[in-house]
DOZADO-35459 format. One line per field, with one value per residue: residue number from 1; residue in one letter; x, y negated, z negated of N, C-alpha, C, O in turn. Coordinates in Angstrom, 1 decimal, padded with zeros to 4 digits. Layout:
REM residues N
num	c(NUM; ...) $
residu	c(a; ...) $
nc1	c(X; ...) $
nc2	c(Y; ...) $
nc3	c(Z; ...) $
cac1	c(X; ...) $
cac2	c(Y; ...) $
cac3	c(Z; ...) $
cc1	c(X; ...) $
cc2	c(Y; ...) $
cc3	c(Z; ...) $
oc1	c(X; ...) $
oc2	c(Y; ...) $
oc3	c(Z; ...) $
END
This chain:
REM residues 167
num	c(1; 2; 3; 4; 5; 6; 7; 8; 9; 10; 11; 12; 13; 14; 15; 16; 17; 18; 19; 20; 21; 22; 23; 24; 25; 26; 27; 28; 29; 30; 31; 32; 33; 34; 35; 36; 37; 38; 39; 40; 41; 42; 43; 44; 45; 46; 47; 48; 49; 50; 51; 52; 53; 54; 55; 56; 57; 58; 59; 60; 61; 62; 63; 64; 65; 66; 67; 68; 69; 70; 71; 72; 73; 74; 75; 76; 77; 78; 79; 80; 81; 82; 83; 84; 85; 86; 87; 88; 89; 90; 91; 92; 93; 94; 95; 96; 97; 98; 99; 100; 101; 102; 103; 104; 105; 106; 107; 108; 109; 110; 111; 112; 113; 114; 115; 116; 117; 118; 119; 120; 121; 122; 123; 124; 125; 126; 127; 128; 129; 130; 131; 132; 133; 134; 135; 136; 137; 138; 139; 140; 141; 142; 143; 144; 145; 146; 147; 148; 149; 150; 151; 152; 153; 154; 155; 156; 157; 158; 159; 160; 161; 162; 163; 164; 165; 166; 167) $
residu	c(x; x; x; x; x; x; x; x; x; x; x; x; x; x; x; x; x; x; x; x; x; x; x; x; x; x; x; x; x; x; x; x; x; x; x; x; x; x; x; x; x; x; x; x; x; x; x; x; x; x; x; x; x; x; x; x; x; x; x; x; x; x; x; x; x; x; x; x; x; x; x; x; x; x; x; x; x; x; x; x; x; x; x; x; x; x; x; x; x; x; x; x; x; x; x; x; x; x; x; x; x; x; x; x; x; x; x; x; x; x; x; x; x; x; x; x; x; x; x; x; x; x; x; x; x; x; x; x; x; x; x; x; x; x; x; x; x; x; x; x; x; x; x; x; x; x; x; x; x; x; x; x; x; x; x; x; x; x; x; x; x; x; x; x; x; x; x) $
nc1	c(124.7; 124.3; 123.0; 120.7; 121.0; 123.3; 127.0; 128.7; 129.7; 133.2; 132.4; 130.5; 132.9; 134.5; 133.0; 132.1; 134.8; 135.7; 133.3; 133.8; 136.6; 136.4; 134.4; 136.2; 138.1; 136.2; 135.2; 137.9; 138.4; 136.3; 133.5; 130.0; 130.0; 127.2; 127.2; 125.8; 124.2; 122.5; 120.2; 119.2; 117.1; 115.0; 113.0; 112.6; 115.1; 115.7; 113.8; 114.7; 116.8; 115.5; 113.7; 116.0; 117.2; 115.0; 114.8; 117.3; 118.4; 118.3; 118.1; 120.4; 122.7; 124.5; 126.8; 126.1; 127.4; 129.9; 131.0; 130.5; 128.2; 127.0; 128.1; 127.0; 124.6; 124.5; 125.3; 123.0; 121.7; 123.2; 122.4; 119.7; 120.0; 121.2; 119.3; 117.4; 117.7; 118.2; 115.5; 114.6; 115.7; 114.5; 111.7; 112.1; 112.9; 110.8; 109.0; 108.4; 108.7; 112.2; 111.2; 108.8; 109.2; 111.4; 109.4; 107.3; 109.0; 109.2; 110.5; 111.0; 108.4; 107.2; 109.3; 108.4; 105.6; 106.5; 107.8; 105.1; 103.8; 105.3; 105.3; 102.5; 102.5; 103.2; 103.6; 105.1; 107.3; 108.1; 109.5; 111.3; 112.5; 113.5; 115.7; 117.4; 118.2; 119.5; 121.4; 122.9; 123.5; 125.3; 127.8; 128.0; 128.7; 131.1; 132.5; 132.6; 133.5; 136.8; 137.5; 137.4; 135.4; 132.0; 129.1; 126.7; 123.9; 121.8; 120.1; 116.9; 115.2; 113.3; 111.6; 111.5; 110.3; 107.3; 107.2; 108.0; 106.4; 104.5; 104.7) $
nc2	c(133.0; 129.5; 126.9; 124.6; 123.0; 122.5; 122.4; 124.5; 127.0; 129.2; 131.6; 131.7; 130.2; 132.0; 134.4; 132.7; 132.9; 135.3; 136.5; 134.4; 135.4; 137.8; 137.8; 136.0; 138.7; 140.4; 138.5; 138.7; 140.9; 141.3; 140.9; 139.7; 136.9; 136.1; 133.2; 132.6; 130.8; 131.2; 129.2; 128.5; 126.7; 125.9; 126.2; 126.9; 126.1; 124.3; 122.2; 121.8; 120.5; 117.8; 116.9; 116.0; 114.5; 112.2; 111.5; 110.8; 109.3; 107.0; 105.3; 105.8; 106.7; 109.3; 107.7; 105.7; 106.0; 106.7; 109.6; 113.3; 114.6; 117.0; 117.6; 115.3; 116.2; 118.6; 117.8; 117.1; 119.5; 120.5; 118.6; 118.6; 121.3; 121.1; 119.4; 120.9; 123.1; 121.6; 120.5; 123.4; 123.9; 122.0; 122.7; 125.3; 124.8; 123.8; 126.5; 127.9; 130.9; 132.1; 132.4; 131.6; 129.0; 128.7; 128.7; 126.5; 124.8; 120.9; 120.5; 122.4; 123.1; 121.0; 121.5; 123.2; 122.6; 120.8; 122.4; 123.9; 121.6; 121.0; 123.2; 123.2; 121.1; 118.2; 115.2; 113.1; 114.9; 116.6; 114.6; 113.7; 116.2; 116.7; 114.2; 114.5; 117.2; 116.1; 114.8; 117.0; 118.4; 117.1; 117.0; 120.0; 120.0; 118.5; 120.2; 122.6; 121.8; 121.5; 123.6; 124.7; 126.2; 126.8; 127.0; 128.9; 129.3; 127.8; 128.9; 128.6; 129.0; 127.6; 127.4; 130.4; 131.5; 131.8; 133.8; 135.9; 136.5; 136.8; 139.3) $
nc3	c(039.9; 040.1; 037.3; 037.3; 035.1; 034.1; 034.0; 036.8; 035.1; 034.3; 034.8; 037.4; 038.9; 039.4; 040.9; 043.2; 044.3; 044.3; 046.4; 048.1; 049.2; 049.9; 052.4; 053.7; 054.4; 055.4; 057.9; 059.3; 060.0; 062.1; 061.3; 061.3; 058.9; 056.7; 054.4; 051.6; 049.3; 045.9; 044.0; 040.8; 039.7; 038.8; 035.7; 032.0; 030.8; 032.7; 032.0; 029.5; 029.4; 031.0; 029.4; 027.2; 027.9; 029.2; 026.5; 025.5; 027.3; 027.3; 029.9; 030.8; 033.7; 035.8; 037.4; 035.9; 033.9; 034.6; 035.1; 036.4; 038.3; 037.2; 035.0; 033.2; 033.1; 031.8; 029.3; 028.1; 028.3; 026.3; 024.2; 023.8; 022.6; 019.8; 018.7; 018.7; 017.4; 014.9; 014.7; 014.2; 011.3; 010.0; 009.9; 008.9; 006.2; 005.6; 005.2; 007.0; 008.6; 010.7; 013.5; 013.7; 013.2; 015.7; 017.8; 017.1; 016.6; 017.7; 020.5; 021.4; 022.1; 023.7; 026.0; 027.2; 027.6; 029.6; 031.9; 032.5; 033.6; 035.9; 037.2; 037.8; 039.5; 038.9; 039.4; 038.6; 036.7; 038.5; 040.4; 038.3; 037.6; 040.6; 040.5; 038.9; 039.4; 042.1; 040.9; 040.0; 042.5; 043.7; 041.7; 041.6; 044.3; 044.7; 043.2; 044.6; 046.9; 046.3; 045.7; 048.0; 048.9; 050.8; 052.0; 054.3; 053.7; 051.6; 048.8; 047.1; 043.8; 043.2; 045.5; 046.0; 043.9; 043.5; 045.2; 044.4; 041.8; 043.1; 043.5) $
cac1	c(124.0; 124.3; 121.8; 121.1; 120.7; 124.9; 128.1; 130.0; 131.4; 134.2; 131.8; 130.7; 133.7; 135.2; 132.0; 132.4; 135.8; 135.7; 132.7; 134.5; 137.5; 135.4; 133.9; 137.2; 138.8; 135.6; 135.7; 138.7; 138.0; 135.5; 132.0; 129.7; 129.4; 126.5; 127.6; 124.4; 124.1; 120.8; 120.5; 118.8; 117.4; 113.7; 112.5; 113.1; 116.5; 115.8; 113.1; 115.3; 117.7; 115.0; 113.1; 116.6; 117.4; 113.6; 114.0; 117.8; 119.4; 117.7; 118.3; 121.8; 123.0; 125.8; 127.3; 126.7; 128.8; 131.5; 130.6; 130.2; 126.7; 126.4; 129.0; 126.2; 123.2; 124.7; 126.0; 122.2; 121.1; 122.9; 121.8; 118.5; 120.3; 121.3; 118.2; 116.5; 118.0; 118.2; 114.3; 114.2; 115.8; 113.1; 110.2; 112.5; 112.9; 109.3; 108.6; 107.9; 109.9; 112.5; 110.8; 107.7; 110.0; 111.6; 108.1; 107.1; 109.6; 108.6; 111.6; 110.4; 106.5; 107.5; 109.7; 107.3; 104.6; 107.3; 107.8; 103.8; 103.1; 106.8; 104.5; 101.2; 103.4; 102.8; 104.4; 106.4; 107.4; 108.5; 110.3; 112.5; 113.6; 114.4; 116.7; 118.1; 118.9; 120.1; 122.9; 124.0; 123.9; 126.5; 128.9; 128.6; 129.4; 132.3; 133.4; 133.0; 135.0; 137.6; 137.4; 137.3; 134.3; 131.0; 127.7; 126.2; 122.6; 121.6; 118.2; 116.6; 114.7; 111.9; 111.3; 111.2; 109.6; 106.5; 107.3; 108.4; 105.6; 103.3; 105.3) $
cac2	c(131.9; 128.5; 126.4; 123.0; 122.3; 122.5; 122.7; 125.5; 127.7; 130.5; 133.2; 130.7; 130.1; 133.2; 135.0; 132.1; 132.8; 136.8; 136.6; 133.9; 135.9; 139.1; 136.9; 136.3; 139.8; 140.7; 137.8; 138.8; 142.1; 141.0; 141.1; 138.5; 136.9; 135.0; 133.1; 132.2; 130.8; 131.5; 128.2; 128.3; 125.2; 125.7; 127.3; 126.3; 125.7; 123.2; 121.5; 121.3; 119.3; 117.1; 116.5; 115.6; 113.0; 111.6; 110.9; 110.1; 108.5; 105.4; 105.2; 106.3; 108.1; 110.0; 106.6; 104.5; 106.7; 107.2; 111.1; 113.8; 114.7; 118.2; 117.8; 114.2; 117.1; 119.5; 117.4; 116.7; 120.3; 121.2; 117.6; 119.2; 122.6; 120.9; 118.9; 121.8; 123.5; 120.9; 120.9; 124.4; 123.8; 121.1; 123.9; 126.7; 124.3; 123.5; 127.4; 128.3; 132.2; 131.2; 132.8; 130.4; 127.8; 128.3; 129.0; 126.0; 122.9; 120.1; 119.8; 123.6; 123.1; 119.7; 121.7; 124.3; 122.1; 120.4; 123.7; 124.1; 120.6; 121.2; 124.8; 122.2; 120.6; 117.1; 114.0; 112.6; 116.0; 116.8; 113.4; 113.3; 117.2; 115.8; 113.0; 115.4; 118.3; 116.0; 114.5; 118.1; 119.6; 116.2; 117.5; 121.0; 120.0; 118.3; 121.1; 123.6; 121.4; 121.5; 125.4; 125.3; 127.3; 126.5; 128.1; 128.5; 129.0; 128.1; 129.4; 127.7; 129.5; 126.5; 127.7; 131.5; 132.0; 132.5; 135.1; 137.0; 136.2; 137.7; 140.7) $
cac3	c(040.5; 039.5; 037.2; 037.5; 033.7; 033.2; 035.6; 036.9; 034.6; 034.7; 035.6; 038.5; 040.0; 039.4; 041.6; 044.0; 044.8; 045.1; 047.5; 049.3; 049.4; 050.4; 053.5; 054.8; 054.5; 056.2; 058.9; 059.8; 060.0; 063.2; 060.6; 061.6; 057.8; 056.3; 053.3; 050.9; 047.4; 045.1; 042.8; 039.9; 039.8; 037.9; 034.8; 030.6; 030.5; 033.3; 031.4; 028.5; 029.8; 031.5; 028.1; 026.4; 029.2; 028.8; 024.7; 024.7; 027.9; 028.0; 031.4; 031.5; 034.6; 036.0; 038.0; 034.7; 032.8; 035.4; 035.0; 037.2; 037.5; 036.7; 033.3; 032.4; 033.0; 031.0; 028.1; 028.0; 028.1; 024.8; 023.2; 023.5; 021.5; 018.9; 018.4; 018.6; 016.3; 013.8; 013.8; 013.4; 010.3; 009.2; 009.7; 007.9; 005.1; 004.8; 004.5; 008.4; 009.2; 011.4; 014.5; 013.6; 013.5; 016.6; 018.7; 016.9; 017.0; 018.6; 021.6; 022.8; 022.6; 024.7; 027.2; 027.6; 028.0; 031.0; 032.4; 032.7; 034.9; 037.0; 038.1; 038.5; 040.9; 038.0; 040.3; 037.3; 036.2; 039.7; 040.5; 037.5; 038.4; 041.5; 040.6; 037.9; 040.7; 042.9; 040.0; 039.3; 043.2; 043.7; 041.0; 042.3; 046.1; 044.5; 042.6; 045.7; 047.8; 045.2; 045.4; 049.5; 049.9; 051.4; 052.3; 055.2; 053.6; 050.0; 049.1; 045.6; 042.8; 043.0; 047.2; 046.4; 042.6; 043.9; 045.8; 043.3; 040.8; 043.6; 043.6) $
cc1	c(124.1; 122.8; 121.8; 120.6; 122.3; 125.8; 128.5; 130.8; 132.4; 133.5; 131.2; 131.3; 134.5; 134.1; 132.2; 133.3; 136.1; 134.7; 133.4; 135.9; 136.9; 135.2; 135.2; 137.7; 137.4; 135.3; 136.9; 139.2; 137.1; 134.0; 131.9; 129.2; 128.7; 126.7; 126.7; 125.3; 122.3; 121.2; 119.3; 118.3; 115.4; 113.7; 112.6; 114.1; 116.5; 115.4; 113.8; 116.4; 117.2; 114.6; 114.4; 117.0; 116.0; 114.2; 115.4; 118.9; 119.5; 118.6; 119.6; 121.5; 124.2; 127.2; 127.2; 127.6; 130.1; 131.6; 130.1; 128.5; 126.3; 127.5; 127.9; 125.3; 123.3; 125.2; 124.0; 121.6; 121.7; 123.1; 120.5; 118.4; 120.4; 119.9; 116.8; 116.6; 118.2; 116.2; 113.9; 114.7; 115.3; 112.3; 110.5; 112.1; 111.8; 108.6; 108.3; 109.0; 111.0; 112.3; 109.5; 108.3; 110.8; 110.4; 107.3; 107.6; 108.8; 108.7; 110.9; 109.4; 106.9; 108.0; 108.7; 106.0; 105.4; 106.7; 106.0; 103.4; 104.0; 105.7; 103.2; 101.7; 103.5; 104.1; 105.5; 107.6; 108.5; 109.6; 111.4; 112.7; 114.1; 115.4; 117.4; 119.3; 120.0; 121.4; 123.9; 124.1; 125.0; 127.7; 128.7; 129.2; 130.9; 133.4; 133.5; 134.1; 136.0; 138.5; 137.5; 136.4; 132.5; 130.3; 127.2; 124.7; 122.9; 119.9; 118.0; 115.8; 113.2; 111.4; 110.9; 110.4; 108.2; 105.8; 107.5; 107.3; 104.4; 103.5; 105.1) $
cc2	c(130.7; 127.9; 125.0; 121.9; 122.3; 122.4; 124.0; 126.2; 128.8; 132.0; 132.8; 130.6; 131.2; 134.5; 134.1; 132.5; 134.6; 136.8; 135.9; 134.7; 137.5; 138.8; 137.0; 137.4; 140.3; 139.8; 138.3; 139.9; 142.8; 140.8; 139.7; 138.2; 135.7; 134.0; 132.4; 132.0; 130.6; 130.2; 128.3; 127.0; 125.0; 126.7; 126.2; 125.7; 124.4; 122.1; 121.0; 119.8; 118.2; 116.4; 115.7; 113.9; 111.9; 110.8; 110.5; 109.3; 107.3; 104.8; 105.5; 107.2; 108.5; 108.4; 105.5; 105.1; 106.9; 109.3; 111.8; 114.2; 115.8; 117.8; 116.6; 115.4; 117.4; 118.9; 116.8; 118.3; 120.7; 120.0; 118.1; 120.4; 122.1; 119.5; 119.9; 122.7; 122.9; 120.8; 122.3; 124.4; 123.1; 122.3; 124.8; 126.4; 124.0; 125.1; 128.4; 129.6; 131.3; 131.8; 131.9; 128.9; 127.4; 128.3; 127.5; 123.8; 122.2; 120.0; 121.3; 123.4; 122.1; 120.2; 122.6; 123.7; 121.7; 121.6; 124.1; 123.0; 120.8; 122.3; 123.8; 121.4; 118.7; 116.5; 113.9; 113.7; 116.5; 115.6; 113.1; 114.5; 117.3; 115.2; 113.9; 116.4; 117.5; 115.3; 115.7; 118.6; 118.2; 116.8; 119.0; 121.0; 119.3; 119.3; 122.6; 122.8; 121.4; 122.6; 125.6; 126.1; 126.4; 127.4; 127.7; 128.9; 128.7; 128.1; 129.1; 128.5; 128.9; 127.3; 129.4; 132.0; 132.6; 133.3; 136.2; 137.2; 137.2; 139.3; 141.3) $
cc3	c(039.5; 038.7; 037.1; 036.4; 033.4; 034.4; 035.6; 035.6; 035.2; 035.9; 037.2; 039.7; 040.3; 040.8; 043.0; 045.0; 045.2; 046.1; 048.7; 050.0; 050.7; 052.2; 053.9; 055.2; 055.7; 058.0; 059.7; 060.6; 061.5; 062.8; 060.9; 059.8; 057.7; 054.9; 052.4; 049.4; 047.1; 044.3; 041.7; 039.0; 039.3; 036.7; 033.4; 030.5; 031.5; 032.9; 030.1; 028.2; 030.5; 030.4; 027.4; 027.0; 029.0; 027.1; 024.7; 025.7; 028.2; 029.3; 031.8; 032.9; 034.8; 036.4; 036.4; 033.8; 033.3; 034.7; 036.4; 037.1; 037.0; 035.4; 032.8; 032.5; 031.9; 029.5; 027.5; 027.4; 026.5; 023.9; 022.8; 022.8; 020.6; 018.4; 018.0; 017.4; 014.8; 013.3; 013.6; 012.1; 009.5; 008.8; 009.0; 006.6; 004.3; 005.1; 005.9; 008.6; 010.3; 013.2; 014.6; 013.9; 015.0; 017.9; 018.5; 016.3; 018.4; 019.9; 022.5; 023.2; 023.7; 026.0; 027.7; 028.3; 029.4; 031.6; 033.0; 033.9; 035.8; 037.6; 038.4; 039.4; 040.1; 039.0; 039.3; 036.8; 037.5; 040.1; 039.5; 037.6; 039.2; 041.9; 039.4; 038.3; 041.5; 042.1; 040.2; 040.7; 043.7; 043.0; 041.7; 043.8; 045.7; 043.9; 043.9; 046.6; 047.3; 045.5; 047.2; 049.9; 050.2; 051.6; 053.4; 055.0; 052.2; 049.7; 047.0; 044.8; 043.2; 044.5; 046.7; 044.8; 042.7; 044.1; 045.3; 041.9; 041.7; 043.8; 042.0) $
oc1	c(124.0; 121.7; 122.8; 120.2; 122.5; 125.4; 128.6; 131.9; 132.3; 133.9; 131.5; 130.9; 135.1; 134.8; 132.5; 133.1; 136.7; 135.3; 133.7; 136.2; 137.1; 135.8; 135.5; 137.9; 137.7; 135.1; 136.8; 140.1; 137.1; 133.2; 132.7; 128.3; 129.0; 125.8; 126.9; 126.3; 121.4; 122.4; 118.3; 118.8; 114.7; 114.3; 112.6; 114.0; 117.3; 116.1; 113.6; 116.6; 118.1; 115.1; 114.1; 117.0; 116.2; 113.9; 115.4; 119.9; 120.3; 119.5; 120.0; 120.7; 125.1; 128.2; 128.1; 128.5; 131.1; 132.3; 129.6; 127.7; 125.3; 126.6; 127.6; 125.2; 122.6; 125.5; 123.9; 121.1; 120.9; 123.8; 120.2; 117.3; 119.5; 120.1; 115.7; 115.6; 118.3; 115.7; 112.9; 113.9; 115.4; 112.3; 109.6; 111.3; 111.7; 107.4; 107.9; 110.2; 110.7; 113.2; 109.2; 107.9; 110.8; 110.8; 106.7; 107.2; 108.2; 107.8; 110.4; 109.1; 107.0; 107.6; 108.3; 105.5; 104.9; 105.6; 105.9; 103.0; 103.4; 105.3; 102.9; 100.9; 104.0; 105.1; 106.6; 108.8; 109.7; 110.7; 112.4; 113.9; 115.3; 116.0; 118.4; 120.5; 121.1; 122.4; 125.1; 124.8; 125.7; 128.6; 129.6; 130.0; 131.8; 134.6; 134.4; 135.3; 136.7; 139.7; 137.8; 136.4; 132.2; 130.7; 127.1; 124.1; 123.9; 118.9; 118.8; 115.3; 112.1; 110.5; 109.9; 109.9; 107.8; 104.6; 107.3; 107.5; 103.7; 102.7; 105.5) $
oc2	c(130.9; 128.1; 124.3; 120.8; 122.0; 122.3; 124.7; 126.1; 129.1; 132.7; 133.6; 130.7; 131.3; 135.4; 134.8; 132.6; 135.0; 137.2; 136.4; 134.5; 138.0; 139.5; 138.1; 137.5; 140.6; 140.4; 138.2; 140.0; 143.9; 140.5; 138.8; 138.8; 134.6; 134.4; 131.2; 132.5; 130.2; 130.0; 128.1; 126.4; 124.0; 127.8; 125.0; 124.6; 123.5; 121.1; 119.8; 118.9; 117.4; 115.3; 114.6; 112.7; 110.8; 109.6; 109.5; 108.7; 106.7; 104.1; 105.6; 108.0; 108.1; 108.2; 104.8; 104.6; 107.2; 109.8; 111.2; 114.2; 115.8; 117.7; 116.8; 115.6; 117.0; 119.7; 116.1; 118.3; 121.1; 120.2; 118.1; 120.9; 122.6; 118.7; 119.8; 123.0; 123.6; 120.9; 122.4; 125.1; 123.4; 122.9; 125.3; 127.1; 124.0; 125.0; 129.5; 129.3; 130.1; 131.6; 131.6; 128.0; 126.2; 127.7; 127.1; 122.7; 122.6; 119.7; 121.3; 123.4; 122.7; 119.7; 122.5; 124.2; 122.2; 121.8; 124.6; 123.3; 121.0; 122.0; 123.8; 120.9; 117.9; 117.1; 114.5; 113.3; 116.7; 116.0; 112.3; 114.4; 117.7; 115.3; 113.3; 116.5; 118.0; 115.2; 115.7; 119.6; 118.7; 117.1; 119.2; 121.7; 119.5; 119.2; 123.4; 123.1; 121.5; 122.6; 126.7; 126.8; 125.4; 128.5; 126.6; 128.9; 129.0; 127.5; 129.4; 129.1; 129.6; 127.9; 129.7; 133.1; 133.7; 133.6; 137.4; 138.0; 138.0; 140.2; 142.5) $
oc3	c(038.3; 039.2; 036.8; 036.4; 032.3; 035.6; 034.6; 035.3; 036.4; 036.8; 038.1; 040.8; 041.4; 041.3; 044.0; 046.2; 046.2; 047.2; 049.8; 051.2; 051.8; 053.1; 054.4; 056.4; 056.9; 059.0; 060.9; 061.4; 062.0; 063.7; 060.9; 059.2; 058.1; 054.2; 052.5; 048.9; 047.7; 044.0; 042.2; 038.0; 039.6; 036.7; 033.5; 030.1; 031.3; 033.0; 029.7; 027.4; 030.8; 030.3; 026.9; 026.6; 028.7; 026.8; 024.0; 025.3; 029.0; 029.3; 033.0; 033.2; 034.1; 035.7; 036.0; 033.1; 032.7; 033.8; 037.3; 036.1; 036.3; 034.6; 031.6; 031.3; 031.0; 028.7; 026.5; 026.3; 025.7; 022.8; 021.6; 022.5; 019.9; 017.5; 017.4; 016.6; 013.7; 012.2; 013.0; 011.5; 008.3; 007.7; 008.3; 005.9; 003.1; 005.4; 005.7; 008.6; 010.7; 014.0; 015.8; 014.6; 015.4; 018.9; 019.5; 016.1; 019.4; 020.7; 023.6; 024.4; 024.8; 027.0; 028.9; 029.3; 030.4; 031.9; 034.1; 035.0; 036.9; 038.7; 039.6; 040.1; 040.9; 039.3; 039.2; 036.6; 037.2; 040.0; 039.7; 037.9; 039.1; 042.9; 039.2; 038.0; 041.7; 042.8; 040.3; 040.7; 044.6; 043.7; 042.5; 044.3; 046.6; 044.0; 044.0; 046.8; 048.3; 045.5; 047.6; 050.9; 049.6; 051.5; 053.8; 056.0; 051.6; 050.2; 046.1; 045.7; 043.4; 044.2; 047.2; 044.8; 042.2; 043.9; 045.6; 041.0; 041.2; 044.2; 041.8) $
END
């Protein structure tokens, strides 16, 4: 399943294209098929790349950069790795284990704390995941067309988490 903190990779398209392939041999075959995608499109890793976009894009977006939007997401999500990892190496230095250190940088408490109002349903919180998602499910509709396949459902992580939370 796709997430909507990065683009498409290999394993991605490579899953894409055997199901789609699958679908037709089975279309063809006379099976009535349904063709779904799961998106992965809440959680930390979402937040991560929200927080990094917050402290370093001053307003950049996909269209001001002449960028796709899921490759501008994701060049975000691992600005927020290597930031992160640079202050775990502050906390190491000033004496913190480096499991204290990573529990305890700034960029995770910060996403974590994200991650907490995104589930309080927080407007701001909510509104800039929104306009985030909707950059990166643009570059993936460009990269499916690309690829020729399509979905005739796609069902979201954010819509069914819930449900699995009550389970």
């Amino acid at each position: 399943s796709p997430n909507t903190n990065k683009p498409l990779h290999l394993g991605h398209i490579r899953n894409n294209l055997l199901g789609w392939s699958v679908s037709k041999i089975l279309e063809a075959n006379g099976n009535n098929v349904v063709k779904v995608n799961l998106v992965n499109d809440r959680g930390i890793h979402i937040c991560k790349s929200m927080l990094a976009w917050q402290e370093l894009a001053d307003g950049k977006t996909p269209d001001s950069e002449n960028m796709k939007g899921d490759h501008f997401v994701g060049d975000y999500y691992v600005a927020f790795d290597k930031e992160y990892n640079k202050q775990i190496s502050v906390l190491t230095e000033q004496g913190k284990s480096k499991e204290e250190a990573k529990n305890q940088a700034d960029w995770i408490v910060r996403a974590r704390e994200m991650l907490k109002k995104w589930e309080s349903n927080d407007q701001e919180i909510r509104s800039l995941w929104e306009l985030m998602n909707a950059w990166v499910y643009k570059g993936f509709d460009e990269t499916y067309k690309k690829l020729g396949v399509h979905f005739d459902k796609t069902y979201y992580e954010s819509e069914t988490y819930l449900k699995g939370k009550d389970v």
